[in-house]
N, C-alpha and C positions, 0 to 999 in steps of 0.2 A: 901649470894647468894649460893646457889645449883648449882654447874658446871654440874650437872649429868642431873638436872632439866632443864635447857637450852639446850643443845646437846640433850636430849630426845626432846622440845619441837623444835628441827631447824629438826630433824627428821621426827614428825609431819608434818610440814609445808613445809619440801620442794617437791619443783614440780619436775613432770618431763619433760625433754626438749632432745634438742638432741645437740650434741655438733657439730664442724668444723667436716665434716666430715661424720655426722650423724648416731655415736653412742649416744649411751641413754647417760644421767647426768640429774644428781638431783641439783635445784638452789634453791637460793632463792632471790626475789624481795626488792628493797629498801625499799619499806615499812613495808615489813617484818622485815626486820634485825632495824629498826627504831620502830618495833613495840617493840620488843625483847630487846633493847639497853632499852627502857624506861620500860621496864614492870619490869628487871632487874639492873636498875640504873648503866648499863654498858656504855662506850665508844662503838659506832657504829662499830669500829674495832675489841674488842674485839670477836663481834658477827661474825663478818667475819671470822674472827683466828679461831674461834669453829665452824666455819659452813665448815671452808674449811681442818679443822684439820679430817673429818669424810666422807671428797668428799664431799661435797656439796657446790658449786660453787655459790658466789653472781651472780647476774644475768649481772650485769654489768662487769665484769671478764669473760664470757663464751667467747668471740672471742678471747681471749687470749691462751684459751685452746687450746691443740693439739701441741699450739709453750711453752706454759708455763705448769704445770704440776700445782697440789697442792699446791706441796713444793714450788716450786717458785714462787708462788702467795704469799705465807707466809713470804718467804723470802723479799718480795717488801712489804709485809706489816710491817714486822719487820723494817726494814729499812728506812735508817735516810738519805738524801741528800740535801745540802746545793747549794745552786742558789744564783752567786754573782753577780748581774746586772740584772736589770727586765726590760731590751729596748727589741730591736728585738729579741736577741738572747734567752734573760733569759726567756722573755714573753712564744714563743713559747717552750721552753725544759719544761716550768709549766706546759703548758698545756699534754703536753706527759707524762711527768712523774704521774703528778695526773689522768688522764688516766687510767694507763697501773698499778697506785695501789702501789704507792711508798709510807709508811705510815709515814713520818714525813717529811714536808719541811722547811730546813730553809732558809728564802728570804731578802736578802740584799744588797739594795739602798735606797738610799738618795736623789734620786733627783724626779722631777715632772715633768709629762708629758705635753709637750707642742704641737703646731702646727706642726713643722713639725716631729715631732715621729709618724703621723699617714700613714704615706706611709708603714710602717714597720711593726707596733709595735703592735703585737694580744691585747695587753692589754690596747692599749690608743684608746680609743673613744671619740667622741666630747664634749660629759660630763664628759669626765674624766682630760680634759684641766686643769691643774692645782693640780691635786691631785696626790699624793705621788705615786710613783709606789711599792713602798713594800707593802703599804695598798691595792692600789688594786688588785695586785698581790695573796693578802691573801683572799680577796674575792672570786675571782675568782679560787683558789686550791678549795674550799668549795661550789661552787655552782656547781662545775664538782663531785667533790668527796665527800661526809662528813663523810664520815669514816675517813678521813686522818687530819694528827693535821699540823698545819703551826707554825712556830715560824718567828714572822716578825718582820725584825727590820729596819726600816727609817734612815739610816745612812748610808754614804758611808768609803769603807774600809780606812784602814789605816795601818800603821805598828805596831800604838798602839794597835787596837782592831782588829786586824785580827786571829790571833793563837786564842783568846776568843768567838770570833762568829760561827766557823766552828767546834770548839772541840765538839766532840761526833758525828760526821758525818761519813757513810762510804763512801762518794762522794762527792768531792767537783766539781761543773761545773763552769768554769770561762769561763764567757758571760759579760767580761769588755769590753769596748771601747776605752781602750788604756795599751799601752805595761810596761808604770813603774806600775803600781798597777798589770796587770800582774806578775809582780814578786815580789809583795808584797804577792799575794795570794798561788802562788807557794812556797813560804818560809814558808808562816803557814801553807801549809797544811803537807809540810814535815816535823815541828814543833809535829803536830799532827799524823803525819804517816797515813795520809789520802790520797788514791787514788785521782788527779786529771785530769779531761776532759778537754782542753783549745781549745777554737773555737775563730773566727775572719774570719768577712765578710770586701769585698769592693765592692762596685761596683756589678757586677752579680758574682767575685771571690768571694771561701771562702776557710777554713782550716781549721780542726782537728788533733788534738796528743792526745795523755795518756798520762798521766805522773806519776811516782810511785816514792812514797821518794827518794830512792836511787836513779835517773832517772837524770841524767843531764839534762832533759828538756827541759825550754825556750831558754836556753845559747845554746842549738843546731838550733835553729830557728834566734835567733835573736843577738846573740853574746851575749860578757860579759855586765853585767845587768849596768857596770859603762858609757860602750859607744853606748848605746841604746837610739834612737830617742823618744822621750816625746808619741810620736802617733802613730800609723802606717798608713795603707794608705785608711782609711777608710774616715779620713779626708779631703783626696784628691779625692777621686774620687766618694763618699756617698756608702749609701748602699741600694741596690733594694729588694724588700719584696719575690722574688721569688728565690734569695740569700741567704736569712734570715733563711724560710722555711727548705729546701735543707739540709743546716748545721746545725740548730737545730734538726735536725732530729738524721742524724749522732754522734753529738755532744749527745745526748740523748740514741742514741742506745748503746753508749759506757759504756757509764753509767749504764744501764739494765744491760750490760753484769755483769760488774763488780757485782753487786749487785746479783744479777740469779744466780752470778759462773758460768754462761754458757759461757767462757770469749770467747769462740770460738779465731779467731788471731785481739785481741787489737791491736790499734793504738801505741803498748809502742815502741817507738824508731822510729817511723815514720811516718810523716805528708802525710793526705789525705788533695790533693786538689784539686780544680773544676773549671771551667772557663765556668760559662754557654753561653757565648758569643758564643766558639768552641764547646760545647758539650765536653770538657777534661776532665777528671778524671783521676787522678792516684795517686799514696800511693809511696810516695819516703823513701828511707829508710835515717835516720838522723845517723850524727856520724860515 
């Protein structure tokens, strides 16, 4: 393959369009870069990487532009983030992340969507009653995006295979539904010196932190990991989809950050949280 030969032909072929804002930019269309990916026996991203490495914007990336530059498109395509729980929380951070052009996901659960996961849950549908939510989890990264590679694994974490599932990631999002595997995941990601995002919905409440290896973390949220209650209080009071939403969002923006370098002021050492009942928000500082 001619690298020269591709870059001349995304040349060729890209349009011109106007970006946020409405200065000029040159794209190009999915079928394009899907023409390109086949004519050159390339991954679909690689054509993105050479189309956006010379300005030239996939076409599905232009609203991005103005808030994202090239490089930071690059950056989200270089980049590897790991999603540990695919319910309300994990569902919707997939769908933002594959989005917004994050170019590898790795999605991790084990369990299967049921009845009542559909008040919540972006990714459980009526025919999806019964099937694995890491599989369709992985569908669903690929019918938004196909440039982006998914690595799926149908298991739920553990303290055996948690440092092993997450290594090579520069993001880990934890979208668990309870607080000891919480701090299962917090251990391997600082195992791996992996930035982690940890969210948790109840009710119309929810919360955000960063957490960075060095980071005391969950132990400032929730005390020491020996006299920590099994659940939190999601059990108690459920969780409302316009909760879910809200903090996946946040829980996801954190993540962009990280990954962009655009870190702007991270959640590190302090919990955002929300009470959509009052309309409250605030960002308390932990420690």
């Amino acid at each position: 393959m001619n690298s020269q030969e591709v870059l001349e032909q995304i040349t060729l072929l890209a349009l011109e369009t106007t970006a946020p804002g409405g200065t000029p930019l040159k794209t190009l269309r999915a079928d394009q870069i899907r023409g390109l990916a086949s004519r050159y026996n390339l991954p679909e991203r690689d054509i993105e990487l050479a189309a956006l490495s010379t300005g030239v914007f996939p076409l599905r990336y232009v609203r991005n532009q103005r808030t994202y530059t090239s490089d930071d498109q690059i950056r989200l395509l270089n980049a590897s983030a790991a999603i540990v729980g695919l319910g309300g929380l994990g569902g919707s951070v997939l769908d933002i992340l594959a989005r917004a052009g994050v170019g590898r996901l790795t999605l991790i659960d084990g369990d299967r969507f049921e009845e009542h996961n559909l008040n919540r849950q972006l990714l459980c549908v009526q025919p999806c009653l019964g099937v694995l939510k890491a599989e369709a989890a992985g569908r669903r990264a690929l019918e938004i995006n196909c440039a982006i590679q998914t690595d799926v694994h149908p298991v739920f974490l553990t303290a055996e295979n948690a440092a092993s599932l997450i290594g090579g990631c520069d993001v880990v999002l934890d979208c668990l539904d309870n607080i000891a595997s919480r701090f299962v995941l917090e251990e391997a990601a600082q195992k791996n010196a992996i930035p982690m995002v940890s969210a948790a919905v109840a009710g119309v409440m929810g919360q955000v932190t960063t957490i960075y290896p060095q980071d005391d973390g969950l132990q400032l949220i929730h005390g020491q990991r020996t006299s920590i209650k099994p659940h939190g209080a999601e059990k108690a009071l459920g969780c409302l989809p316009q909760a879910v939403m809200l903090v996946a969002a946040v829980e996801s923006g954190e993540a962009l950050k990280i990954l962009t370098g655009r870190t702007g002021e991270l959640l590190r050492n302090r919990l955002w949280v929300a009470d959509l009942a009052t309309n409250m928000f605030e960002v308390l500082s932990l420690g």
